[in-house]
SEDO-341003 format. One record per atom (N, C-alpha, C): residue in one letter; x, y, z. Coordinates in steps of 0.1 Angstrom, whole numbers, padded with zeros to 4 digits, always signed. Atoms other than C-alpha are relative to their C-alpha. Last residue first. Example, Ala and Ser with C-alpha at 12.3 -4.5 7.8 and 13.67 -1.06 7.14 Angstrom:
# SEDO-341003
S-0009-0011+0000
S+0137-0011+0071
S-0008+0011+0008
A+0009-0012+0000
A+0123-0045+0078
A+0009+0012+0000
//
This chain:
# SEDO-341003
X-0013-0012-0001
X+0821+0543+0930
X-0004+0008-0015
X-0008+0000+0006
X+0785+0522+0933
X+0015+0018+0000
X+0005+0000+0013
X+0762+0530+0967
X+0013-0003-0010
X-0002-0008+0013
X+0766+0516+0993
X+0006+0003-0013
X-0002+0002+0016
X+0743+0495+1008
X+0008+0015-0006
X-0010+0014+0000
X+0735+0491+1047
X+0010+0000-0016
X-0013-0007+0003
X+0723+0527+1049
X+0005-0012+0000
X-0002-0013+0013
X+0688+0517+1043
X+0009-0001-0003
X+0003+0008+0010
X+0687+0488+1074
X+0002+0007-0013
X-0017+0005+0002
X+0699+0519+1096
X+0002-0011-0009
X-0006-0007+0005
X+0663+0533+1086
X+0020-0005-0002
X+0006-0006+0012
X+0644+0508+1094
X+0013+0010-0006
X-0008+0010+0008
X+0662+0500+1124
X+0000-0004-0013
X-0014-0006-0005
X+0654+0538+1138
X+0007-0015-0012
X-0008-0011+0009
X+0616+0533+1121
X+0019-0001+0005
X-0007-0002-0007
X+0609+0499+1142
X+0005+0010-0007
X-0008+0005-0008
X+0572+0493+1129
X+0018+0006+0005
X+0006+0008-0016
X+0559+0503+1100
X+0012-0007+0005
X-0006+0007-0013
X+0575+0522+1069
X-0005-0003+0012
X+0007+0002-0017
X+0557+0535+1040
X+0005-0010+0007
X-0007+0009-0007
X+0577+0547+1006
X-0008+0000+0012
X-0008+0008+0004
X+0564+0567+0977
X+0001-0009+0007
X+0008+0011-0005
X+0538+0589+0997
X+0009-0010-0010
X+0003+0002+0012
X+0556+0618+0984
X-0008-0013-0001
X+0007-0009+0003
X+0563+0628+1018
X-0008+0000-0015
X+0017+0002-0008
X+0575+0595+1023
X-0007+0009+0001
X+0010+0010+0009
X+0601+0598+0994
X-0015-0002+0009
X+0005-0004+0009
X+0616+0631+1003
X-0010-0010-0008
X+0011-0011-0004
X+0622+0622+1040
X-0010-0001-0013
X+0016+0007-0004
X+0637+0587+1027
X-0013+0011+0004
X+0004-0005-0016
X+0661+0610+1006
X-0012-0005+0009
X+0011-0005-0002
X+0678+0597+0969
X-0005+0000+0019
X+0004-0015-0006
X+0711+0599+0966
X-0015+0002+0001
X-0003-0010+0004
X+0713+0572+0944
X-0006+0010+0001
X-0011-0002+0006
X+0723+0539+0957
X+0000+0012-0012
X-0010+0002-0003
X+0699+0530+0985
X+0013+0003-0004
X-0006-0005-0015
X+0673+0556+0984
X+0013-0008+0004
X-0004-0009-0005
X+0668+0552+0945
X+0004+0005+0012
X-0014-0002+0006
X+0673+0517+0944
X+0002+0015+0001
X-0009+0009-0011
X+0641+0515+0969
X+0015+0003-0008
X+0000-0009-0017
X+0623+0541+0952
X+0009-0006+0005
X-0007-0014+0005
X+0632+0523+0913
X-0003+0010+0010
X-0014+0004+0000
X+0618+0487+0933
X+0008+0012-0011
X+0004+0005+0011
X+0584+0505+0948
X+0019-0002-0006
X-0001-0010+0009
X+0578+0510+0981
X+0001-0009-0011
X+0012+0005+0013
X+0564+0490+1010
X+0002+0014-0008
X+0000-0011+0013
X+0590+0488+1040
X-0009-0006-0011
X+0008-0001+0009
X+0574+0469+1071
X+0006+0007-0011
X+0001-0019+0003
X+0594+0466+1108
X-0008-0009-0022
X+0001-0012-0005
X+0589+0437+1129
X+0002+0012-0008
X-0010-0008-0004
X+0584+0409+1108
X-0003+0010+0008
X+0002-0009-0016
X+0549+0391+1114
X+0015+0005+0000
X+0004+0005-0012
X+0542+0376+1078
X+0007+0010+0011
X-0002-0006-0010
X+0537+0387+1044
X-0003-0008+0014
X+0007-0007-0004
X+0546+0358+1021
X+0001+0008+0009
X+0007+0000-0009
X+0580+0350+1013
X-0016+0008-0004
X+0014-0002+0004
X+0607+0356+0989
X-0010-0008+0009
X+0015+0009+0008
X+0635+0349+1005
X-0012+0003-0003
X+0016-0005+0006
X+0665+0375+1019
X-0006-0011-0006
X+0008+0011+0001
X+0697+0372+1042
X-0017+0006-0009
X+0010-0007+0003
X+0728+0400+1047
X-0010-0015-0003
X+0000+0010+0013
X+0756+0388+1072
X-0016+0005-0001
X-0005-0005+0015
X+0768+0409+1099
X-0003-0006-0014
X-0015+0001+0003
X+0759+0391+1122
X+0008+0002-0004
X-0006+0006-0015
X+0726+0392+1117
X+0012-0005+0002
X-0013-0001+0001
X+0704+0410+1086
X+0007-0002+0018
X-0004-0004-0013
X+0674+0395+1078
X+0013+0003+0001
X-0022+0002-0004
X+0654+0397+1052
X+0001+0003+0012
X-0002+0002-0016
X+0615+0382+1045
X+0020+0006-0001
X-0018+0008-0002
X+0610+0392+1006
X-0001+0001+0016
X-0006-0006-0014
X+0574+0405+0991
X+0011-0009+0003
X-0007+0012-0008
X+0567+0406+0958
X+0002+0005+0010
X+0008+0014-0001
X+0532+0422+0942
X+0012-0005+0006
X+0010+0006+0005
X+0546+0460+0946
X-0007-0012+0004
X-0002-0004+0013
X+0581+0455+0962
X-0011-0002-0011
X+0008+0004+0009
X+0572+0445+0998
X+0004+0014-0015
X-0003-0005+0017
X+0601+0439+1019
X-0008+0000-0010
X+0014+0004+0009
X+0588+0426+1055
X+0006+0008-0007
X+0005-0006+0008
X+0623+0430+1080
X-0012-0002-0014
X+0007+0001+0009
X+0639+0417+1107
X-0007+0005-0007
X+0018-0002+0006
X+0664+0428+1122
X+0000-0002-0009
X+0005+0010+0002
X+0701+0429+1142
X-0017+0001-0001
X+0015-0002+0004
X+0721+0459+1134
X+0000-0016-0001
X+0006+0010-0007
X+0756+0453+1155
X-0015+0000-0008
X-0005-0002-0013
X+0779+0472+1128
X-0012-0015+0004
X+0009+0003-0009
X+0754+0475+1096
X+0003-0003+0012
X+0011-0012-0003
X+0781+0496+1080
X-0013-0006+0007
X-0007-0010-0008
X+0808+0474+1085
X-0012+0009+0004
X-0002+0006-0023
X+0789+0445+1079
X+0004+0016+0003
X-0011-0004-0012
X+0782+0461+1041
X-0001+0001+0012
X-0002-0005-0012
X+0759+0453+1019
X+0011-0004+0006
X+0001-0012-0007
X+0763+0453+0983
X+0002+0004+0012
X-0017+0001+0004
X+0761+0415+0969
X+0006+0016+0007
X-0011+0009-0008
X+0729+0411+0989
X+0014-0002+0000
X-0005+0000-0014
X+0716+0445+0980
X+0010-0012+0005
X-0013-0011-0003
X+0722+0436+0942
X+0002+0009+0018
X-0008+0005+0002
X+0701+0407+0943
X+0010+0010+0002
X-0003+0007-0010
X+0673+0425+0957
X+0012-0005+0001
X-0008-0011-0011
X+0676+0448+0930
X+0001-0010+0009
X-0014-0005+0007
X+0680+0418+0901
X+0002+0013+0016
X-0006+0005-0007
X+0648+0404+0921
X+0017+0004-0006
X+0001+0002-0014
X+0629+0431+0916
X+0009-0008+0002
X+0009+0010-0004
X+0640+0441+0881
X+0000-0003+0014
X-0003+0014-0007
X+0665+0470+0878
X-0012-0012-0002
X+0010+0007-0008
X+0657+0498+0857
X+0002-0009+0005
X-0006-0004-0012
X+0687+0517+0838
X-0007-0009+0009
X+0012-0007-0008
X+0672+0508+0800
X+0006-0004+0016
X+0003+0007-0005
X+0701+0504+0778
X-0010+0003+0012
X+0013+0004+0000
X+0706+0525+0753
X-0006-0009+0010
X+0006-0012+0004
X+0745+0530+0754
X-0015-0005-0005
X+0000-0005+0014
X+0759+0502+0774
X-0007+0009-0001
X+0010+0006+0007
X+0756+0508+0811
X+0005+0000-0013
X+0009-0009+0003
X+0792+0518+0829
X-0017-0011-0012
X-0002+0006+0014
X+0809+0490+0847
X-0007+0010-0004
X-0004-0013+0002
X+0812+0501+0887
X+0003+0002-0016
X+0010-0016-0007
X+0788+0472+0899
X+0006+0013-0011
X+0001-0004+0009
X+0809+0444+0875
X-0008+0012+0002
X-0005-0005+0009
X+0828+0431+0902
X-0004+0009-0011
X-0015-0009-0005
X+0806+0432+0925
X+0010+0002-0009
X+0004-0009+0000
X+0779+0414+0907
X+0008+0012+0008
X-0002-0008+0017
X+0801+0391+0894
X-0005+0010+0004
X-0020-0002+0005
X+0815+0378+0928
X-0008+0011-0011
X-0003-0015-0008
X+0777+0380+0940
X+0012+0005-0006
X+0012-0010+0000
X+0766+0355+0913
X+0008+0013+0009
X-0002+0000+0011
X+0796+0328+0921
X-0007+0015-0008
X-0012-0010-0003
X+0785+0336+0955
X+0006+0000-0012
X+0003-0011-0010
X+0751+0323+0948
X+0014+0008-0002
X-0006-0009+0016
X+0761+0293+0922
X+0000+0016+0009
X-0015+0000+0005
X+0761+0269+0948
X+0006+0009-0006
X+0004-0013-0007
X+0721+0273+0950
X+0015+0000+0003
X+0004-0008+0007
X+0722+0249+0919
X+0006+0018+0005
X-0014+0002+0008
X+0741+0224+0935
X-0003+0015-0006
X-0014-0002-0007
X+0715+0222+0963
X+0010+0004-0012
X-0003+0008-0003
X+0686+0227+0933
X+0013+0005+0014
X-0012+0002+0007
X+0672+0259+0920
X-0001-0016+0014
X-0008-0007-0014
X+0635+0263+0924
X+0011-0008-0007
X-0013+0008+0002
X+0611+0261+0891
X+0008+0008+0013
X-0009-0014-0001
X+0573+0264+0898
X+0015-0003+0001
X-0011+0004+0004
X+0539+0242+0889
X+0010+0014-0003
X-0008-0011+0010
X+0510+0254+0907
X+0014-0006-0005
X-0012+0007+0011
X+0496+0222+0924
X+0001+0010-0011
X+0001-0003+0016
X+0469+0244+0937
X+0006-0010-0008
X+0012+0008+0002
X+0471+0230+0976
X-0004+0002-0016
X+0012+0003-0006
X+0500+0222+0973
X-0005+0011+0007
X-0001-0005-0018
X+0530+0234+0954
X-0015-0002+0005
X+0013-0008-0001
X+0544+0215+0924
X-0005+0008+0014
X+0010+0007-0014
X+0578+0211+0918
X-0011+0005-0005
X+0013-0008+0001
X+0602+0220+0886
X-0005-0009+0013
X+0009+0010+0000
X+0641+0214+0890
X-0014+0006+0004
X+0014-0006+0001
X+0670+0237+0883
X-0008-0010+0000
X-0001-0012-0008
X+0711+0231+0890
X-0016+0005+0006
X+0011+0000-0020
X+0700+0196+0882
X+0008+0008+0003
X-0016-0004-0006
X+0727+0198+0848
X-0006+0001+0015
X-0009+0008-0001
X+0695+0186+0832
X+0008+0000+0005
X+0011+0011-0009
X+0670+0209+0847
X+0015-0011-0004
X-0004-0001-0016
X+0695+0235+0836
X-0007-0004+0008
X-0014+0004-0002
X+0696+0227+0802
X+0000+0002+0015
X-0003+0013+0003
X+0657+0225+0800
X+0012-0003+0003
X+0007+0005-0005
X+0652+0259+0815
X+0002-0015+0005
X-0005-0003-0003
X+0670+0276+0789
X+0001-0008+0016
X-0012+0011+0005
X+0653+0257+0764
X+0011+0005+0011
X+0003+0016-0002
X+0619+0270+0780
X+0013-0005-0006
X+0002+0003-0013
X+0634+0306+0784
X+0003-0016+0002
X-0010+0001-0006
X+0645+0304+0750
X-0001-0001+0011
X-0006+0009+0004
X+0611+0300+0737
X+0015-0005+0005
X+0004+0014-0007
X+0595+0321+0759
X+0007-0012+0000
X+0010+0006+0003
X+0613+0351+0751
X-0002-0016+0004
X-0004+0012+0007
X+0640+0369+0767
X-0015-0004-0004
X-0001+0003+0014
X+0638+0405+0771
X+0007-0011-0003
X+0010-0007+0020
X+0620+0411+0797
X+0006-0001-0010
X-0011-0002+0010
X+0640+0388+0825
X-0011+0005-0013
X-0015-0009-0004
X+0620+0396+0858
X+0010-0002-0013
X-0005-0015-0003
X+0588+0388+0842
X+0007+0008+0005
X-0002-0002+0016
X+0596+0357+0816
X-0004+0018+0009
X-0020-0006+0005
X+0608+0345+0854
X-0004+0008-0013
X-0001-0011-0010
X+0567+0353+0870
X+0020-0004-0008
X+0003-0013+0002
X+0554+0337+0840
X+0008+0009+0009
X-0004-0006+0011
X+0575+0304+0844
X-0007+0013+0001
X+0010+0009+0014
X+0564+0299+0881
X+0008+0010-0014
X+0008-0010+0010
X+0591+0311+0907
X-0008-0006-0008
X+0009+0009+0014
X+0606+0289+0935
X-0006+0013-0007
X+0010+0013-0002
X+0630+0309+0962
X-0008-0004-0017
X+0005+0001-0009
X+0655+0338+0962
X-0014-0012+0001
X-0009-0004-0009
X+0683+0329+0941
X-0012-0002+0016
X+0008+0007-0009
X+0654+0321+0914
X+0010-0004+0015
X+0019-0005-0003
X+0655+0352+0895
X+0003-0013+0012
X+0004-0013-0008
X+0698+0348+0896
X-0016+0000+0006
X-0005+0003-0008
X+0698+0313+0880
X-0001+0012+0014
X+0010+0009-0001
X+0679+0326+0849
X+0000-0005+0015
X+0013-0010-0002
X+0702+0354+0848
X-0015-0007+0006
X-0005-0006-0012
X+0733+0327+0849
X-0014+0010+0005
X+0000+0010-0011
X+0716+0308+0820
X-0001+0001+0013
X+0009+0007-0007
X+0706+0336+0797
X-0001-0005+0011
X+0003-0013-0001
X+0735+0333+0770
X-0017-0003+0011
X+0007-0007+0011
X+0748+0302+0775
X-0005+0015+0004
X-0008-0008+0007
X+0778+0296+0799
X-0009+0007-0010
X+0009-0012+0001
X+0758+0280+0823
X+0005+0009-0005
X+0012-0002-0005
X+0769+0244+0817
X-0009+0008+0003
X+0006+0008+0004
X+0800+0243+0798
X-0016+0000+0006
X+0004-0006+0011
X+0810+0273+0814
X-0009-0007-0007
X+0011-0007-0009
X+0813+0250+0848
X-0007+0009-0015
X+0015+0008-0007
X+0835+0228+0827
X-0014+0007+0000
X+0004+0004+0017
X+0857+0256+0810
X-0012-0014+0001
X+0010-0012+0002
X+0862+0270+0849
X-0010-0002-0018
X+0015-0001-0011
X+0868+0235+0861
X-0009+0014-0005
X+0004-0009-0014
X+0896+0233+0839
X-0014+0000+0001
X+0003+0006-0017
X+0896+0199+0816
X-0004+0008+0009
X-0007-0007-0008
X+0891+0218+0780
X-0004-0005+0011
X-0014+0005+0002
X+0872+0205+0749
X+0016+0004+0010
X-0015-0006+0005
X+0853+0236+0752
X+0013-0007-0001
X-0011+0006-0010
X+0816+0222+0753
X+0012+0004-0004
X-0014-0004+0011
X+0781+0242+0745
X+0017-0006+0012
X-0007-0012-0006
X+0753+0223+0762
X+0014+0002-0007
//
């Protein structure tokens, strides 16, 4: 791992996930375990090869460690306690860097867990007040359990299970309703977006996020 000859903690910590990659890597698996295929498909433009070295450094540094999961023994990388440390580290940036314009060419698209990620750095207590709910988040093939309670925002990748309310759109629907201008009417008419269960908390769940200045 690249080292800066430098005691501060921030020239440390760099030392460790400073590569190109690292932190991105660290993001996909925010919300629970992933199998390599499913990270080489939230980060499209890294290749395998770096992945797997990317992988390696941060098995060693035990931010990242591989399991298996019964009954398949699917082998899948989840972050470590130390690992999952890095969270607010993550939100900082992504707050900070929300109002950054895109370089030029760059393709606007979020990845699922890059939007997810960016709700949790995004919401706003204020604006969810007393909202207390649960919620099934199906984005295509992922689905996320969140909850929002006490003002504080919560999300894991999960199977579908017994939430009370159901969103099932698609993750450029969902960024369009939360952060740009786009209209739940106009999306469920368009069969885009389907909502079960508690529409009113559904919808106040929406407006938790706003949008970039």
């Amino acid at each position: 791992m690249r080292g800066y000859d430098d005691p501060c903690a921030i020239a440390r910590t760099l030392g460790l996930v400073g590569e190109r990659w690292a932190l991105l890597v660290v993001r996909e698996l925010v919300f629970g375990p992933k199998r390599f295929s499913d990270l080489r498909r939230g980060l499209a433009g890294i290749s395998e090869n770096v992945l797997s070295q990317r992988l390696r450094e941060l098995e060693r540094a035990e931010l990242v460690w591989r399991r298996r999961f019964a009954p398949s023994s699917t082998s899948a990388y989840e972050l470590t306690e130390r690992g999952r440390g890095l969270e607010p580290v993550l939100v900082a940036m992504s707050r900070w860097g929300a109002d950054l314009p895109l370089p030029e060419g760059t393709d606007p698209a979020l990845g699922v867990d890059a939007l997810v990620f960016t709700l949790r750095a995004t919401f706003d207590a204020g604006l969810a007040g007393g909202l207390d709910v649960v919620a099934h988040l199906r984005l295509g093939d992922d689905h996320f359990r969140v909850e929002v309670r006490d003002g504080r925002f919560r999300a894991r990748r999960t199977e579908p299970d017994d939430a009370g309310i159901t969103i099932a759109t698609t993750a450029p629907i969902l960024r369009s309703l939360v952060s740009a201008g786009g209209t739940l009417a106009k999306a469920e008419r368009a069969g885009e977006i389907t909502i079960t269960g508690e529409r009113a908390a559904a919808e106040h769940l929406l407006r938790c996020f706003p949008p970039p200045r």
